[in-house]
PDB file of N, CA, C and O in Angstrom, chain B, residues numbered from 101:
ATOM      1  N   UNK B 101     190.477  17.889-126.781  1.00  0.00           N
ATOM      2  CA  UNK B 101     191.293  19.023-127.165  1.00  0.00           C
ATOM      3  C   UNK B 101     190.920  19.417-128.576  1.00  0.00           C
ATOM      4  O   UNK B 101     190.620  18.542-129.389  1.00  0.00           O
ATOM      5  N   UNK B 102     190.928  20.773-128.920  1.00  0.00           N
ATOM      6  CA  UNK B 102     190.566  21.370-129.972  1.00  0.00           C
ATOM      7  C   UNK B 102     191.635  22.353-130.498  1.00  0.00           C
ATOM      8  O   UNK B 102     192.465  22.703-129.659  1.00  0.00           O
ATOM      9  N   UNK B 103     191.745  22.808-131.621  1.00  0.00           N
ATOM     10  CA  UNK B 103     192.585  23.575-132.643  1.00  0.00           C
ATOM     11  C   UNK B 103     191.465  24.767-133.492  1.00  0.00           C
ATOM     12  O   UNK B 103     190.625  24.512-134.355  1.00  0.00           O
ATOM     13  N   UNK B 104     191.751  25.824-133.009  1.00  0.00           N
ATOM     14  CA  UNK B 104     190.804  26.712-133.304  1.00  0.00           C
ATOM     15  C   UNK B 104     191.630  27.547-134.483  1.00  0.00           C
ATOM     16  O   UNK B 104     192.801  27.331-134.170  1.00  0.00           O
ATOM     17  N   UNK B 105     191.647  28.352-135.624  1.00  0.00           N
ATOM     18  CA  UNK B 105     192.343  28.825-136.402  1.00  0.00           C
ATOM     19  C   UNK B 105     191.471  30.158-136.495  1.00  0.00           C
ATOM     20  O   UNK B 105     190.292  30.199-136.847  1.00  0.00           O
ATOM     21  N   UNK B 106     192.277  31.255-136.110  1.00  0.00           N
ATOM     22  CA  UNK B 106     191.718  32.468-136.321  1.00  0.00           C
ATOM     23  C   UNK B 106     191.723  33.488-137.091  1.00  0.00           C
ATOM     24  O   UNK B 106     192.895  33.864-137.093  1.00  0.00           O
ATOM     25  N   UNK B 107     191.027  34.267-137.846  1.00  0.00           N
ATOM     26  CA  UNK B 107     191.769  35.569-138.492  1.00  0.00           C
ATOM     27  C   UNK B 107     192.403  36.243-137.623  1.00  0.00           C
ATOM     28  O   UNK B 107     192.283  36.059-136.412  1.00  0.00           O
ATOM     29  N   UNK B 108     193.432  37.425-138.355  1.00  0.00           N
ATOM     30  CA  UNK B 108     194.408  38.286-137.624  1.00  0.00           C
ATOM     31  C   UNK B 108     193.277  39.349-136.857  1.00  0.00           C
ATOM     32  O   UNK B 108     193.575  39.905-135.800  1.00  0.00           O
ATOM     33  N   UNK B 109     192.371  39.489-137.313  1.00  0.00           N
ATOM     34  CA  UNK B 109     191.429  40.164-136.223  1.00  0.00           C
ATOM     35  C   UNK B 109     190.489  39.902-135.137  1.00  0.00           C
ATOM     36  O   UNK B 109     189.877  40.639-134.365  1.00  0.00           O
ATOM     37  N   UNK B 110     190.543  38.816-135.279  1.00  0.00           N
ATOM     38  CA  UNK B 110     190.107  37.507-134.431  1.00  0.00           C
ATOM     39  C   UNK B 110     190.729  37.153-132.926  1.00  0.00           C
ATOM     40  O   UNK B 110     190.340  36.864-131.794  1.00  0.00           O
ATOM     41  N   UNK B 111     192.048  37.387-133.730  1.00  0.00           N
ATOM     42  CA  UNK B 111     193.415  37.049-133.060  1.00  0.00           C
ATOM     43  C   UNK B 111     193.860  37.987-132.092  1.00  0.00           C
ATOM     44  O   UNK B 111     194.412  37.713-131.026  1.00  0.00           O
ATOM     45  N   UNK B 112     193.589  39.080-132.524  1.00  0.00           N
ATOM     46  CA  UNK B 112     193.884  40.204-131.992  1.00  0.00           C
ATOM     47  C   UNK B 112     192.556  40.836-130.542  1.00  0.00           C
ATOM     48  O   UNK B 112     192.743  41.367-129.447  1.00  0.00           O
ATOM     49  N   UNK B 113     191.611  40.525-131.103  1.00  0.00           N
ATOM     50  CA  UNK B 113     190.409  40.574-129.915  1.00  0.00           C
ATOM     51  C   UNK B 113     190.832  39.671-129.256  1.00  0.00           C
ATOM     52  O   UNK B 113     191.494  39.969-128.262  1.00  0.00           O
ATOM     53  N   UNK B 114     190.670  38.686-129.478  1.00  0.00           N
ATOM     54  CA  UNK B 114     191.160  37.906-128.387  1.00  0.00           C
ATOM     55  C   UNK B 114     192.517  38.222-127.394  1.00  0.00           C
ATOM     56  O   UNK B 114     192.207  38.573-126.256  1.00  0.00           O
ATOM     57  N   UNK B 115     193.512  38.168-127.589  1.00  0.00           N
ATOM     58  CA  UNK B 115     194.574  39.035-127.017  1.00  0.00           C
ATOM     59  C   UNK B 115     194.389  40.240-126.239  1.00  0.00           C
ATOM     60  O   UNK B 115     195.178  40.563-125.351  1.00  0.00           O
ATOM     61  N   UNK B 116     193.474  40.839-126.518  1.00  0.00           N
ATOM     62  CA  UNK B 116     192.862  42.007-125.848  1.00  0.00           C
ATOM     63  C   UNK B 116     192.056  41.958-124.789  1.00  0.00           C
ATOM     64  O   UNK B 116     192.047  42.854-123.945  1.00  0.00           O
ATOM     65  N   UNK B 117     191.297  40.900-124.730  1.00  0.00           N
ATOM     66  CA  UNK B 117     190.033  40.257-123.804  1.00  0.00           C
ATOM     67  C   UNK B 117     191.142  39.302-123.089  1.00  0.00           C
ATOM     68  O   UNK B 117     191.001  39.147-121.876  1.00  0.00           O
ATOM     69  N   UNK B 118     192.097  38.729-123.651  1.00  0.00           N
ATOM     70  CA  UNK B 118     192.941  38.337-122.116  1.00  0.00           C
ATOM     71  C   UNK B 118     193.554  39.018-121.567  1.00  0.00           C
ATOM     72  O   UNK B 118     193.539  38.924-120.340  1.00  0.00           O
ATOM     73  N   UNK B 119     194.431  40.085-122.242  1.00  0.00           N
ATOM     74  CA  UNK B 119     194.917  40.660-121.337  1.00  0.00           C
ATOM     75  C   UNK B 119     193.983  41.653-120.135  1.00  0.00           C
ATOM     76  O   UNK B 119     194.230  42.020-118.986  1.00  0.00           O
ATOM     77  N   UNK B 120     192.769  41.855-121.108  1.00  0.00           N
ATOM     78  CA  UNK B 120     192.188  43.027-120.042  1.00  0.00           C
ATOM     79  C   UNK B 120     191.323  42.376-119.066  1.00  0.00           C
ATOM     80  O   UNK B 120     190.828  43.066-118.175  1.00  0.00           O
ATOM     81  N   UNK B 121     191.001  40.684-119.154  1.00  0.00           N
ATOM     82  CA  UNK B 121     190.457  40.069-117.917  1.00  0.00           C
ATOM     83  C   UNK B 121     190.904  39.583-117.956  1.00  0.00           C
ATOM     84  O   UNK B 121     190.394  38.608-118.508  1.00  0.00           O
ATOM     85  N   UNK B 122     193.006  39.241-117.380  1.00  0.00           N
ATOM     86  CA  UNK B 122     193.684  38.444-116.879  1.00  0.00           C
ATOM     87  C   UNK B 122     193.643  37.350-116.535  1.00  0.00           C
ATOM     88  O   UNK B 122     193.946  36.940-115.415  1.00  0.00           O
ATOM     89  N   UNK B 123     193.068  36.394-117.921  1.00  0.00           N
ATOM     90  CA  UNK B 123     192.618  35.857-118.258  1.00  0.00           C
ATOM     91  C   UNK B 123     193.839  34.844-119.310  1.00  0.00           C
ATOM     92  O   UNK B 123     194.751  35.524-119.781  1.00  0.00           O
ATOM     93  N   UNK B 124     193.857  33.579-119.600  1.00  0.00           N
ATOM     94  CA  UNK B 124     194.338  33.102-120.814  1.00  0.00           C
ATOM     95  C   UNK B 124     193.397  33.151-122.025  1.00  0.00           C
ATOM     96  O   UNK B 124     192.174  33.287-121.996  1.00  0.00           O
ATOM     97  N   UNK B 125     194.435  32.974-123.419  1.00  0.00           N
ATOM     98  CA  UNK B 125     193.458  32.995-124.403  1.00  0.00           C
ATOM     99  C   UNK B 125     192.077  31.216-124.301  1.00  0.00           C
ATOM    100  O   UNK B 125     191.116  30.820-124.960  1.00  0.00           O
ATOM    101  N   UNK B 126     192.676  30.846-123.356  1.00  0.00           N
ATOM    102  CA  UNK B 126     191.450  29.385-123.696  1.00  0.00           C
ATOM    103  C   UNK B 126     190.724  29.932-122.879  1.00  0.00           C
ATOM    104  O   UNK B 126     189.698  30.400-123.372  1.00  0.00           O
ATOM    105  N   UNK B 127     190.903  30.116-121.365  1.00  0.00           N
ATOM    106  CA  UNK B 127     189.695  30.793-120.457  1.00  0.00           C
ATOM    107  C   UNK B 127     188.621  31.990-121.405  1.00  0.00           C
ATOM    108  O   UNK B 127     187.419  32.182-121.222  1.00  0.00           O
ATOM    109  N   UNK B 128     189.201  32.420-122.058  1.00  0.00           N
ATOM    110  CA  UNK B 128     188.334  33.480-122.852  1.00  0.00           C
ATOM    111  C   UNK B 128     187.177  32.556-123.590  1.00  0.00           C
ATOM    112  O   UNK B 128     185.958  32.555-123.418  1.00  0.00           O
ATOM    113  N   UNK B 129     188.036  31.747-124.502  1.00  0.00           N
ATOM    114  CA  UNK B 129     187.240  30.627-125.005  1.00  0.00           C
ATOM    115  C   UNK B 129     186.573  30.312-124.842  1.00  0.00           C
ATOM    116  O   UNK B 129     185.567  30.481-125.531  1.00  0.00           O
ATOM    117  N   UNK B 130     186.653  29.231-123.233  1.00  0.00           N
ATOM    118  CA  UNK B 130     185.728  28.442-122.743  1.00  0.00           C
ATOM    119  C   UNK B 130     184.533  29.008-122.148  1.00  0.00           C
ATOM    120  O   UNK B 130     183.496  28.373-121.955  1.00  0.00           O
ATOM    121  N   UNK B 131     184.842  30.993-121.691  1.00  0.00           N
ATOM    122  CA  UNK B 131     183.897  31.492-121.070  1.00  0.00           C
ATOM    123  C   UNK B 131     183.254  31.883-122.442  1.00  0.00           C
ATOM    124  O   UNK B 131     182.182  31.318-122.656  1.00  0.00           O
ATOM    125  N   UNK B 132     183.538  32.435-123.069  1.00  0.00           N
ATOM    126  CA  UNK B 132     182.401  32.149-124.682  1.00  0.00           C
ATOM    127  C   UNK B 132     181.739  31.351-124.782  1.00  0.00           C
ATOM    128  O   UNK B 132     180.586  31.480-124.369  1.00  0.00           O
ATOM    129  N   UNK B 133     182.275  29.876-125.522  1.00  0.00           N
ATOM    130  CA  UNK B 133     181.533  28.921-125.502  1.00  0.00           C
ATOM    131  C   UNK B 133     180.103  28.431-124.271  1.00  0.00           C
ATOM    132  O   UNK B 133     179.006  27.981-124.602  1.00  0.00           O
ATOM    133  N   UNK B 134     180.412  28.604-123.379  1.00  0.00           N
ATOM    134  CA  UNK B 134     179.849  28.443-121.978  1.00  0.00           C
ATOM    135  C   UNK B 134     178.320  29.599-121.857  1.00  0.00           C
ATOM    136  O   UNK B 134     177.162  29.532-121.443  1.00  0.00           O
ATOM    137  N   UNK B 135     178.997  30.344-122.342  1.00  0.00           N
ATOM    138  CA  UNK B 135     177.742  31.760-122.971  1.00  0.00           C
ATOM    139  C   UNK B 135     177.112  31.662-123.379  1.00  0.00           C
ATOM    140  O   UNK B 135     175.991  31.861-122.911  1.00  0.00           O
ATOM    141  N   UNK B 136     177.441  31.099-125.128  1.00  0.00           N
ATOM    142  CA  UNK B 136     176.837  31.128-126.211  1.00  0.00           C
ATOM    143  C   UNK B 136     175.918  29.549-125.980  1.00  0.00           C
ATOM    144  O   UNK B 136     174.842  29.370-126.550  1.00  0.00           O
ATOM    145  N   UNK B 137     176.501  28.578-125.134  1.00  0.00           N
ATOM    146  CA  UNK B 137     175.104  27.594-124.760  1.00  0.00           C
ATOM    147  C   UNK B 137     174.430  27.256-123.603  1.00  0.00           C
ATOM    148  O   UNK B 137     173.970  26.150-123.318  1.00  0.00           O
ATOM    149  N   UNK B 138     174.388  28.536-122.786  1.00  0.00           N
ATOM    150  CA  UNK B 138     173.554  28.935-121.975  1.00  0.00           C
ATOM    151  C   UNK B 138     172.311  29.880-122.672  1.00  0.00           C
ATOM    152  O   UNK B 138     171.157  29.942-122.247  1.00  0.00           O
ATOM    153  N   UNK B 139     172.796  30.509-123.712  1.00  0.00           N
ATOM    154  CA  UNK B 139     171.806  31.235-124.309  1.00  0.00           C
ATOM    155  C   UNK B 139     171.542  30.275-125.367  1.00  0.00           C
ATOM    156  O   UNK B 139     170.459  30.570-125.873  1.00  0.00           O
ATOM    157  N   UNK B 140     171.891  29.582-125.746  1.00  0.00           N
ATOM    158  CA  UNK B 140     171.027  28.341-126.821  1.00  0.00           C
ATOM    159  C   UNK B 140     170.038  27.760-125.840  1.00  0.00           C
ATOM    160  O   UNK B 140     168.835  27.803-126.096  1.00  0.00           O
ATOM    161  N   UNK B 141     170.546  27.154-124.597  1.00  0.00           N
ATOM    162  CA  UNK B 141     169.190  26.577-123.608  1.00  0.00           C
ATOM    163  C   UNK B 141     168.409  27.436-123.551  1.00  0.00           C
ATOM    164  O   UNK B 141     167.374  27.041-124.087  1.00  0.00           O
ATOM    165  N   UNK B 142     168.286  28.704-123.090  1.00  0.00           N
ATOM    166  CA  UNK B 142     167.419  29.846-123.270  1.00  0.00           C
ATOM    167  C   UNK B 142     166.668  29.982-124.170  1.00  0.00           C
ATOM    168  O   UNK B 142     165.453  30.152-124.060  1.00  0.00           O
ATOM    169  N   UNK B 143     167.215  29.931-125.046  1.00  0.00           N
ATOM    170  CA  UNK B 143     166.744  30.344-126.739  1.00  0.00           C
ATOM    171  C   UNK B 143     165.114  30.016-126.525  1.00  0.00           C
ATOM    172  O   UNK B 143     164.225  30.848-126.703  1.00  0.00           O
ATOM    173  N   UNK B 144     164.894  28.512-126.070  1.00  0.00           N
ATOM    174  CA  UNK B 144     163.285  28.070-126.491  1.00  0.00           C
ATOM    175  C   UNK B 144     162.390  28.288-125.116  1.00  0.00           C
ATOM    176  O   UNK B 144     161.250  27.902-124.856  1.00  0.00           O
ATOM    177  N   UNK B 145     163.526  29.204-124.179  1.00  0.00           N
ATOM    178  CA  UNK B 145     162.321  29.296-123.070  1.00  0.00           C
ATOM    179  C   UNK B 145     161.431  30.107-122.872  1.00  0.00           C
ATOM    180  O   UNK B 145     161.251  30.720-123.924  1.00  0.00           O
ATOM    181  N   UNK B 146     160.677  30.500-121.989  1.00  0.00           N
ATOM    182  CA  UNK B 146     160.001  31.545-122.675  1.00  0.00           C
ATOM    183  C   UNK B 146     160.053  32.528-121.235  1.00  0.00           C
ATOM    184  O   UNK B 146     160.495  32.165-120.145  1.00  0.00           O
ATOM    185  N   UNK B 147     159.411  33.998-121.607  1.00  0.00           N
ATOM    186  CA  UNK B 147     159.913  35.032-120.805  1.00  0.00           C
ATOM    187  C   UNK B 147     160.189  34.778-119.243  1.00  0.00           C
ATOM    188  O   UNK B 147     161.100  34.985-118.441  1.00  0.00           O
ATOM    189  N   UNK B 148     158.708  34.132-119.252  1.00  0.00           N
ATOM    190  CA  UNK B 148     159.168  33.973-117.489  1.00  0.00           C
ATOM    191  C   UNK B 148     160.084  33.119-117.051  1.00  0.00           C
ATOM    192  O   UNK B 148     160.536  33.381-115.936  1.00  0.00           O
ATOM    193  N   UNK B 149     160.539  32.076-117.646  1.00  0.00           N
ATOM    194  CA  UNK B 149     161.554  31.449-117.528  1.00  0.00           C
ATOM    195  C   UNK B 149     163.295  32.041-117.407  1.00  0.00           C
ATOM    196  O   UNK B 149     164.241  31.842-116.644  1.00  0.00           O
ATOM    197  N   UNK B 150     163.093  32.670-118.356  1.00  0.00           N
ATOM    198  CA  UNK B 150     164.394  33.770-118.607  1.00  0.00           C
ATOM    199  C   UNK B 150     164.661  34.596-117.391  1.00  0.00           C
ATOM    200  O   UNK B 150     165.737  34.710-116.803  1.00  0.00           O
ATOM    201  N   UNK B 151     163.156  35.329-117.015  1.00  0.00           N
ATOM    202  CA  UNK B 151     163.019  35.874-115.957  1.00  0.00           C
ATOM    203  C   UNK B 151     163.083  35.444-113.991  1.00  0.00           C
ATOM    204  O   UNK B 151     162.926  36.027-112.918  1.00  0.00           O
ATOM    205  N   UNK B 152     163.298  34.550-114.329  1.00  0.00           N
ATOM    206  CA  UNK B 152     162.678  33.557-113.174  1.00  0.00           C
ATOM    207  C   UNK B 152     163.549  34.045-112.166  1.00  0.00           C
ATOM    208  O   UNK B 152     163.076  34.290-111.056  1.00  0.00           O
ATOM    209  N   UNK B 153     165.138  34.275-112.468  1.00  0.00           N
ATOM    210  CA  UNK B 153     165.777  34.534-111.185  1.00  0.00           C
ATOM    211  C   UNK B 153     166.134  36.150-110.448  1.00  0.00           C
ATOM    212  O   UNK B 153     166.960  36.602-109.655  1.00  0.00           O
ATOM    213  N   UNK B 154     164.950  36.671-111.262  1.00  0.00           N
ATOM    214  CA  UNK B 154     164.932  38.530-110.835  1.00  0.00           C
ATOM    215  C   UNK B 154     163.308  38.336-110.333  1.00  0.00           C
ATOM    216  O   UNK B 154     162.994  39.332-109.681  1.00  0.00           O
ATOM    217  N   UNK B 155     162.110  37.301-110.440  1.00  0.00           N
ATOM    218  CA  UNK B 155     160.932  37.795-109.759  1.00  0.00           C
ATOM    219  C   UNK B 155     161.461  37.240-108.146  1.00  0.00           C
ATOM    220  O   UNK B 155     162.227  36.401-107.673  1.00  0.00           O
ATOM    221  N   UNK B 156     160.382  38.442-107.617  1.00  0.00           N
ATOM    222  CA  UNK B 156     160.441  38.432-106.346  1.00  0.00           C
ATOM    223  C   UNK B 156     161.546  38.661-105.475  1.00  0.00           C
ATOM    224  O   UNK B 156     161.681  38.279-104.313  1.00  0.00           O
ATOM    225  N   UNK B 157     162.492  39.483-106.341  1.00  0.00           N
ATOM    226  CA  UNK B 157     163.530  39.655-105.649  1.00  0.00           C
ATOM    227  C   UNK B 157     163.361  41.533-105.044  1.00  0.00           C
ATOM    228  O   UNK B 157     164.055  41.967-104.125  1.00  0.00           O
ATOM    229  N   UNK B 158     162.544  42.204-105.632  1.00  0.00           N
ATOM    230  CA  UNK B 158     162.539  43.615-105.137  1.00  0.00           C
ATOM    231  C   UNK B 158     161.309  43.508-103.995  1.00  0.00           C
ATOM    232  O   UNK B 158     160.544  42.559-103.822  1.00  0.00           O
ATOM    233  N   UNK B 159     161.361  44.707-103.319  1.00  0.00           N
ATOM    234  CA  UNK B 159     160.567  45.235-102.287  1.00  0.00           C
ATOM    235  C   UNK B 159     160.097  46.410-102.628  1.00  0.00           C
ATOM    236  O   UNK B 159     160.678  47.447-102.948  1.00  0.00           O
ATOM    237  N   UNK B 160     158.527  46.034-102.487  1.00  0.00           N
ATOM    238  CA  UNK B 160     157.650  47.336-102.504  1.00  0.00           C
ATOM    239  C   UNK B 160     157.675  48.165-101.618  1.00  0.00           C
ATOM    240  O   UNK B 160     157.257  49.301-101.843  1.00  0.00           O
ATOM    241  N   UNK B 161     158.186  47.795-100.349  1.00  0.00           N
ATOM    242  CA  UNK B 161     158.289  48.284 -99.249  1.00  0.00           C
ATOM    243  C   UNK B 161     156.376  48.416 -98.179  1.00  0.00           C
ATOM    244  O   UNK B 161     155.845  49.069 -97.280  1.00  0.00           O
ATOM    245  N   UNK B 162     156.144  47.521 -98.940  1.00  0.00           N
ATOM    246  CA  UNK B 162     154.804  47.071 -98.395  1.00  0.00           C
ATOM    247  C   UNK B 162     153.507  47.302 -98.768  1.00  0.00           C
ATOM    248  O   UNK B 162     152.479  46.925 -98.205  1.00  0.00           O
ATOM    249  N   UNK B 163     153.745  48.472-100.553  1.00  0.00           N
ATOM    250  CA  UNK B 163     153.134  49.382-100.810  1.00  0.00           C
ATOM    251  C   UNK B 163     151.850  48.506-101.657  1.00  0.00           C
ATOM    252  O   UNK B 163     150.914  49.107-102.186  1.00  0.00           O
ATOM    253  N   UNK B 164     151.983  47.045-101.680  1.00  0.00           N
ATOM    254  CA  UNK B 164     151.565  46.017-102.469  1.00  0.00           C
ATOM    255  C   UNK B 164     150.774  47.320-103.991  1.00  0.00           C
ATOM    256  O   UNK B 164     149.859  48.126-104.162  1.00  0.00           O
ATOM    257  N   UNK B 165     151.741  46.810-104.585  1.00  0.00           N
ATOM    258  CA  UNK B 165     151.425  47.960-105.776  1.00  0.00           C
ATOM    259  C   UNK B 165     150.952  47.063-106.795  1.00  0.00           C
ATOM    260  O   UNK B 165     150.804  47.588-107.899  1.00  0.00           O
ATOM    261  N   UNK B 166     150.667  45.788-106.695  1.00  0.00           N
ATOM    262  CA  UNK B 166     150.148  44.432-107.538  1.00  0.00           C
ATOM    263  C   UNK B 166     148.969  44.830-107.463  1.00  0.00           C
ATOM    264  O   UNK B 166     148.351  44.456-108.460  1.00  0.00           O
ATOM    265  N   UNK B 167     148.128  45.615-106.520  1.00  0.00           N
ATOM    266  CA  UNK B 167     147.200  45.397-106.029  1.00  0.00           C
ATOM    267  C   UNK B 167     146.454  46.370-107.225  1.00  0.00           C
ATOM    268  O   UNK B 167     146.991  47.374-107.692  1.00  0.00           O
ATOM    269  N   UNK B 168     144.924  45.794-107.675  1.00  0.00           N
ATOM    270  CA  UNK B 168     144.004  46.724-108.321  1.00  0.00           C
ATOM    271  C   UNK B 168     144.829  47.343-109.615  1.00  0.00           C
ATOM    272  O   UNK B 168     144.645  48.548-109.787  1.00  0.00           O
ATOM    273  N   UNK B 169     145.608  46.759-110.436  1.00  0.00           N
ATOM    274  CA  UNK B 169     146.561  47.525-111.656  1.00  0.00           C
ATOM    275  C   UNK B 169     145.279  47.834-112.455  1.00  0.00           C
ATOM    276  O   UNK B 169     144.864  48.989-112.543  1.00  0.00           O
ATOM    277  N   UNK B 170     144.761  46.964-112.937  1.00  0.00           N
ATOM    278  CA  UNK B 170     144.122  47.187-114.045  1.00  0.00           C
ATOM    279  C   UNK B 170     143.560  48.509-113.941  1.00  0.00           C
ATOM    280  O   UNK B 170     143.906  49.320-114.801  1.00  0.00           O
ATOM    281  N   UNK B 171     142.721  48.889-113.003  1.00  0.00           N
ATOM    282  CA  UNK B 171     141.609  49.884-112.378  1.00  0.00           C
ATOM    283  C   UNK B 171     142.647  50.743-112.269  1.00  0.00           C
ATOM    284  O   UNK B 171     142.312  51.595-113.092  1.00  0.00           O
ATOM    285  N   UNK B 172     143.772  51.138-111.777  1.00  0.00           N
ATOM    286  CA  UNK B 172     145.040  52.315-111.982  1.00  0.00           C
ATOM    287  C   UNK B 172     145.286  52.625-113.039  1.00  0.00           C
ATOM    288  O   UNK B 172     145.400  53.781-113.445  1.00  0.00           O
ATOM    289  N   UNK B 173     145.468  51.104-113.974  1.00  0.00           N
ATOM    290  CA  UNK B 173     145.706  51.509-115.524  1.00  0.00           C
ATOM    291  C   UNK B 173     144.676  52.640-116.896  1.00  0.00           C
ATOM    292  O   UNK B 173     144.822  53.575-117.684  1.00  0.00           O
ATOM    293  N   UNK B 174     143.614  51.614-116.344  1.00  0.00           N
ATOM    294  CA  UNK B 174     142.015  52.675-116.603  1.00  0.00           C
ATOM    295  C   UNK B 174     142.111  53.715-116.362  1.00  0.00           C
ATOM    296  O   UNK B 174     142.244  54.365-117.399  1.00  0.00           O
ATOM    297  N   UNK B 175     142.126  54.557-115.141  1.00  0.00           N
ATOM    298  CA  UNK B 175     142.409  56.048-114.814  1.00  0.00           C
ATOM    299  C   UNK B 175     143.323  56.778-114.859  1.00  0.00           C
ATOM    300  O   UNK B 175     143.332  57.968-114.543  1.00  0.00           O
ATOM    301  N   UNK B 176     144.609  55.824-115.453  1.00  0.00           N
ATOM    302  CA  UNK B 176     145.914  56.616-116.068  1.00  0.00           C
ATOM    303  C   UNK B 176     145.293  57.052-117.183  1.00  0.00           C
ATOM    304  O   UNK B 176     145.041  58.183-117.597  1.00  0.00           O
ATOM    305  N   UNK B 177     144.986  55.421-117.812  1.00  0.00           N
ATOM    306  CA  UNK B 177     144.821  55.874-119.625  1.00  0.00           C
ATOM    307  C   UNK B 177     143.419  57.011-120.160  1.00  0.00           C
ATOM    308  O   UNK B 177     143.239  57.547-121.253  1.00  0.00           O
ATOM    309  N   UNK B 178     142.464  57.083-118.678  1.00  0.00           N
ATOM    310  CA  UNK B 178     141.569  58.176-119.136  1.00  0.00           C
ATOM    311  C   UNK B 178     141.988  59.647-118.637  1.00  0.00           C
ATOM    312  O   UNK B 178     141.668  60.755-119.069  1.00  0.00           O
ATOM    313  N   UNK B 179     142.520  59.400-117.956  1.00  0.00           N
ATOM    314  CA  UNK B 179     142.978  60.746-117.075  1.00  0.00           C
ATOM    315  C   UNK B 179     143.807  61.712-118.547  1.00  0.00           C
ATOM    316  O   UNK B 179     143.680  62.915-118.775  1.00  0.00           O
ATOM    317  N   UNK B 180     144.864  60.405-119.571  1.00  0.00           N
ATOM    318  CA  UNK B 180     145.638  61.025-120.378  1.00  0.00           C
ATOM    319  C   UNK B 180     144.840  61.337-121.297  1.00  0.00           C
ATOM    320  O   UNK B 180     145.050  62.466-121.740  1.00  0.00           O
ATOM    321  N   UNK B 181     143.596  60.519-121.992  1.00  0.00           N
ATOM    322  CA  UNK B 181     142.469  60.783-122.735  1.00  0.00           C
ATOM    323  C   UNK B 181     141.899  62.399-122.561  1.00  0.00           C
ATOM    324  O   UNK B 181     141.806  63.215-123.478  1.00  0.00           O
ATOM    325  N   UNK B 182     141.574  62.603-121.233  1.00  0.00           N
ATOM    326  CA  UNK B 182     140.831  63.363-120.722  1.00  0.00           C
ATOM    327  C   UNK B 182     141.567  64.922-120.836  1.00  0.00           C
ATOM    328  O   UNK B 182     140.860  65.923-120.723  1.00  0.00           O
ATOM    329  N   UNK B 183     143.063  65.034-121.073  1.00  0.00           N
ATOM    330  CA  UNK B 183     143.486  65.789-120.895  1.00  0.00           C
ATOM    331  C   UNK B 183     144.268  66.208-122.418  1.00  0.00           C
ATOM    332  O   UNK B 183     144.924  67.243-122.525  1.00  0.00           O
ATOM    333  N   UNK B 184     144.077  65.214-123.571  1.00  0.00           N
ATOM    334  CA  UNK B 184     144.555  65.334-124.683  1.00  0.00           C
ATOM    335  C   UNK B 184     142.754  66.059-125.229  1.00  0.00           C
ATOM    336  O   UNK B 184     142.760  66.783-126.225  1.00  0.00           O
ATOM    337  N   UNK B 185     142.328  65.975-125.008  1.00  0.00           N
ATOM    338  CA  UNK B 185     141.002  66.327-125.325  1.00  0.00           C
ATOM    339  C   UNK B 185     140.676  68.044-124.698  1.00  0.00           C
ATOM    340  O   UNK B 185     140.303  69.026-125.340  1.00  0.00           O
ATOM    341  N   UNK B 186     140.958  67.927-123.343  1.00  0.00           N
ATOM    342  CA  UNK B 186     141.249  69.669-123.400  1.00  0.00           C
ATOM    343  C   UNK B 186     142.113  70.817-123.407  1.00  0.00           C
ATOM    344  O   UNK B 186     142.023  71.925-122.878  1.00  0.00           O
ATOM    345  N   UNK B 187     143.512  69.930-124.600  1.00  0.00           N
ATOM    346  CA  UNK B 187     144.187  70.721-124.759  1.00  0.00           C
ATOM    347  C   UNK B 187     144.123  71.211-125.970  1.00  0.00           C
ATOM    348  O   UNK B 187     144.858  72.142-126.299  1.00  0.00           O
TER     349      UNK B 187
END
């Protein structure tokens, strides 16, 4: 058990965040705390890790658009070359 001491504005957010997710003021707490060291584990991971539970979750719809980027990217970036040049 813990004793937390707040400013009056402190005090007052809080009160606000329980009432508006019907919520107690410790549930507010604990879902903070619970936050703030989930994103400390995070902190040293690195992108794909962070990312890990959104790959492979969309559909191309079969269009495999992975396919050949680089060579798409090339003829974007000359196509825009090509057209800053005859304007």
């Amino acid at each position: 058990m813990a004793t937390v001491r707040l400013d009056t504005a402190t005090e007052a957010t809080l009160k606000r965040l329980a009432a508006s997710r019907g919520q107690t003021k410790s549930d507010v707490i604990r879902d903070a705390i619970a936050q703030l060291a989930e994103e400390a584990s995070q902190a040293g991971a690195s992108a794909f890790d962070r990312l890990r539970p959104f790959v492979g979750v969309a559909d191309s719809g079969g269009r495999q658009l992975s396919r050949q980027t680089g060579r798409r990217l090339r003829e974007l970036l000359e196509k825009r070359r090509d057209a800053g040049r005859s304007g």
